[in-house]
C-alpha positions as CSV (number, residue, x, y, z in Angstrom):
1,X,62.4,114.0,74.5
2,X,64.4,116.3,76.6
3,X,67.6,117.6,75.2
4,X,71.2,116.6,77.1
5,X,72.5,119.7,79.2
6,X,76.3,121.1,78.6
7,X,79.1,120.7,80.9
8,X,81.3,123.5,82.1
9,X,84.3,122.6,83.8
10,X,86.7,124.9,85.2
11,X,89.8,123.7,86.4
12,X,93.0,124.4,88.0
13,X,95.4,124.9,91.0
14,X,95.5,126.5,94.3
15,X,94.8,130.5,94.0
16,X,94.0,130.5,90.1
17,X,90.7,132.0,90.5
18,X,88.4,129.2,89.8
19,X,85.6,129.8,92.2
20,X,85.8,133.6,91.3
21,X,84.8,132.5,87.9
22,X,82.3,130.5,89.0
23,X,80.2,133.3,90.5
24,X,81.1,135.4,87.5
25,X,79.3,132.8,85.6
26,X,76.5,132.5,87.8
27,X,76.1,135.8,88.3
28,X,75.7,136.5,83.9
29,X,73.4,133.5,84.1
30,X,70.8,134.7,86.3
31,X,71.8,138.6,85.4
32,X,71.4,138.6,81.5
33,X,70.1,135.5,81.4
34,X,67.3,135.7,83.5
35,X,68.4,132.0,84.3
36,X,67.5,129.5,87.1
37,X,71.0,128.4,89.0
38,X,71.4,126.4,91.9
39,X,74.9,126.6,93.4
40,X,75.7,123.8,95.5
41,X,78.8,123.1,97.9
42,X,80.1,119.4,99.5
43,X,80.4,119.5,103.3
44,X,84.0,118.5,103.0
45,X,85.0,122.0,101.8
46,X,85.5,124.5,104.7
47,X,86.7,127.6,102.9
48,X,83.7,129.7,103.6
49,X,80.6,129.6,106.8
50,X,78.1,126.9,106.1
51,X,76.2,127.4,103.1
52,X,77.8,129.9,101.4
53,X,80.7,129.6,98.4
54,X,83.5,132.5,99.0
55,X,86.3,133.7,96.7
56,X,89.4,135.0,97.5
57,X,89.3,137.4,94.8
58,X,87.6,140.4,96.0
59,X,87.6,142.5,92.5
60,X,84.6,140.3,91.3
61,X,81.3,138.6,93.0
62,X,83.2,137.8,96.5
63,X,80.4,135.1,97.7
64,X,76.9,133.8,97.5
65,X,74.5,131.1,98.8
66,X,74.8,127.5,98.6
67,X,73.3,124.4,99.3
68,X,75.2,122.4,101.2
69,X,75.0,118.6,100.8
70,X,76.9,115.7,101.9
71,X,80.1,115.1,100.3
72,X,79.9,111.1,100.1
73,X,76.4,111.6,99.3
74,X,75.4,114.1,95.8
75,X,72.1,112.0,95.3
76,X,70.6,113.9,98.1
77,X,70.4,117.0,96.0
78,X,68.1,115.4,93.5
79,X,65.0,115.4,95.9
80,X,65.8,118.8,96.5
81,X,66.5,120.3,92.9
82,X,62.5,118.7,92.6
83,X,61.5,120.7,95.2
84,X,62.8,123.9,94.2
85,X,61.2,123.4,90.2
86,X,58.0,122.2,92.1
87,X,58.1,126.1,94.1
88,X,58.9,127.9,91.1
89,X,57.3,126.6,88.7
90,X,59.7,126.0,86.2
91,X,62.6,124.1,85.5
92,X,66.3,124.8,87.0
93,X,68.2,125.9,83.7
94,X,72.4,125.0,86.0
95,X,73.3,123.5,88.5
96,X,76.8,124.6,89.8
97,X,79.2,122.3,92.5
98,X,82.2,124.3,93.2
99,X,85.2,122.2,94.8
100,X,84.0,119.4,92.7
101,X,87.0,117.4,94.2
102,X,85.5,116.8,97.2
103,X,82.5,115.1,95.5
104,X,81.9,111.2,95.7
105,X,80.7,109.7,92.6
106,X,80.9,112.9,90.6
107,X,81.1,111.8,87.4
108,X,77.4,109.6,87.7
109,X,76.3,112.8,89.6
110,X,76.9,115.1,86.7
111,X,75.9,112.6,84.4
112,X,72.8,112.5,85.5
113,X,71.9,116.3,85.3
114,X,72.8,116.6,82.3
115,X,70.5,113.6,80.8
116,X,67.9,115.2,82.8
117,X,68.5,117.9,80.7
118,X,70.3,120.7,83.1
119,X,73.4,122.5,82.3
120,X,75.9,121.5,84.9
121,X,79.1,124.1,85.9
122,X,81.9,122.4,88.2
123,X,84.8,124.0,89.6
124,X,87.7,122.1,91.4
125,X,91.2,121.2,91.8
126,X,92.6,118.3,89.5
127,X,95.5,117.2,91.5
128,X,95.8,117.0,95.4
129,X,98.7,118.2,97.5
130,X,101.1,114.8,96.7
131,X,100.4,116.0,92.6
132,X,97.9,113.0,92.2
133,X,94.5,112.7,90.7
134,X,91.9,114.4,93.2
135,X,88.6,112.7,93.2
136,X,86.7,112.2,89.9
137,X,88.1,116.2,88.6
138,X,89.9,114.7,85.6
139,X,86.9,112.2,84.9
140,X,85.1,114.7,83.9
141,X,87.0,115.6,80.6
142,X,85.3,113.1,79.1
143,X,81.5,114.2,80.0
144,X,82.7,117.6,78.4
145,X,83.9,116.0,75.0
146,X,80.7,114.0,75.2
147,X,78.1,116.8,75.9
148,X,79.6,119.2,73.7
149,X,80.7,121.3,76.6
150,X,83.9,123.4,77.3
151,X,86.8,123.0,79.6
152,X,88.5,126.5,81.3
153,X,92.1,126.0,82.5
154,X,92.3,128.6,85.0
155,X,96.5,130.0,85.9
156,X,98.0,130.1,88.9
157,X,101.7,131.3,89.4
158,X,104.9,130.2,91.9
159,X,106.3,132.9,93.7
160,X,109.5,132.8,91.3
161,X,106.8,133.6,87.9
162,X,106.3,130.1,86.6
163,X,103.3,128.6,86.3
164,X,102.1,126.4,89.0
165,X,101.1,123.3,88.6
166,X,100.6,122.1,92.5
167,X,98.7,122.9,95.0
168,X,101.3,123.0,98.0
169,X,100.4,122.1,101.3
170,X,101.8,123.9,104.3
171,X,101.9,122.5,108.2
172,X,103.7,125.4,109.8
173,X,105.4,126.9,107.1
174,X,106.3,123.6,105.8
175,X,105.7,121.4,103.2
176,X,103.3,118.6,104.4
177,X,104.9,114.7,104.0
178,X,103.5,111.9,101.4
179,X,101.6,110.9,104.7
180,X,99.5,113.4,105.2
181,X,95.7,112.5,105.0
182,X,94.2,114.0,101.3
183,X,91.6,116.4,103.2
184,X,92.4,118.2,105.8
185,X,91.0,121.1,107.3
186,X,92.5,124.7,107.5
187,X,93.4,126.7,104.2
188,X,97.6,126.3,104.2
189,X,98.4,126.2,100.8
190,X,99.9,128.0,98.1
191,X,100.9,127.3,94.5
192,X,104.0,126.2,93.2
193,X,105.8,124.8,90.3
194,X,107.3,122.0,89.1
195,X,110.8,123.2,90.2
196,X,109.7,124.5,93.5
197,X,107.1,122.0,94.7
198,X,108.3,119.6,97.9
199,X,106.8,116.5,98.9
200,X,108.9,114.8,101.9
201,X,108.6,111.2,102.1
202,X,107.8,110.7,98.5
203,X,108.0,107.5,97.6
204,X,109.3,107.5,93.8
């Protein structure tokens, strides 16, 4: 009987480094490791070129290859995480997802791997722009107390020092309203904290 893989999750706001950590990660895995990852990447998130996961940290492992699968549609990795063990002849020891958020039905996603006995790695935001739960990110706590896995908390700070909390959204140069649609594309954020974080048109 196989044995359960462990959950990594690494969590946090706009600009705290998460998918630099990541690829550190990654990168010691298949370095020292001599390990088998597959990094993956959902559609919706349009930070880097097709296939390919980007930091904006540039001191550490600034990008590598991804598969790229459908972000309402996870399951269609499975055939292919076959395929690559198949080719290889061995098993995939991780599977990574970076922007987890994006990801529908995470939480059975990652459950799966890791009864099929892979070690999973997911980066993502917890909270979107209005400071609400973003996608199944804070679901996954509970897959990490269960699978005797670890949680990171990765910092970000305001521009006045504190530590941020939100991820801001920007629509030229200001904040976006309640309104706004959850994904949209373009990279105008920045983090802020509790005392400088604006959301017009909230309604409590």
């Amino acid at each position: 009987m196989r044995l359960p893989g462990k959950l990594e999750l690494i969590v946090g706001p706009m600009r705290s480094n998460k998918t630099a950590e990541l690829l550190r990660r990654i990168e010691t895995r298949r370095e020292y490791a001599k390990q088998c990852v597959m990094l993956l990447k959902p559609s919706a998130d349009t930070k880097a070129a097709a296939g390919l996961v980007e930091s904006r940290n540039r001191n550490g492992c600034g990008k590598m290859k991804a598969i790229e699968f459908p972000s309402a549609d996870p399951w269609a990795v499975l055939p292919i995480v076959a395929d690559t063990e198949q080719r290889i002849g061995r098993r995939v020891d991780c599977i990574a997802v970076d922007e987890g958020q994006f990801v529908a039905d995470l939480f059975l996603f990652t459950k799966k791997l890791l009864d099929s006995g892979h070690d999973v790695m997911v980066s993502g935001l917890e909270l979107d722009f209005r400071g609400l739960p973003f996608g199944e990110m804070l679901s996954l706590s509970w897959l990490v107390r269960t699978y005797a896995g670890n949680l990171t908390e990765q910092v970000a700070y305001c521009s006045c020092g504190a530590k941020a909390l939100y991820p801001q959204r920007l629509v030229d140069g200001k904040p976006a309203p309640y309104a706004s649609p959850v994904i949209m594309a373009g990279d105008n954020y920045e983090p802020r904290c509790e005392k400088h974080f604006v959301l017009p048109g909230r309604p409590h």
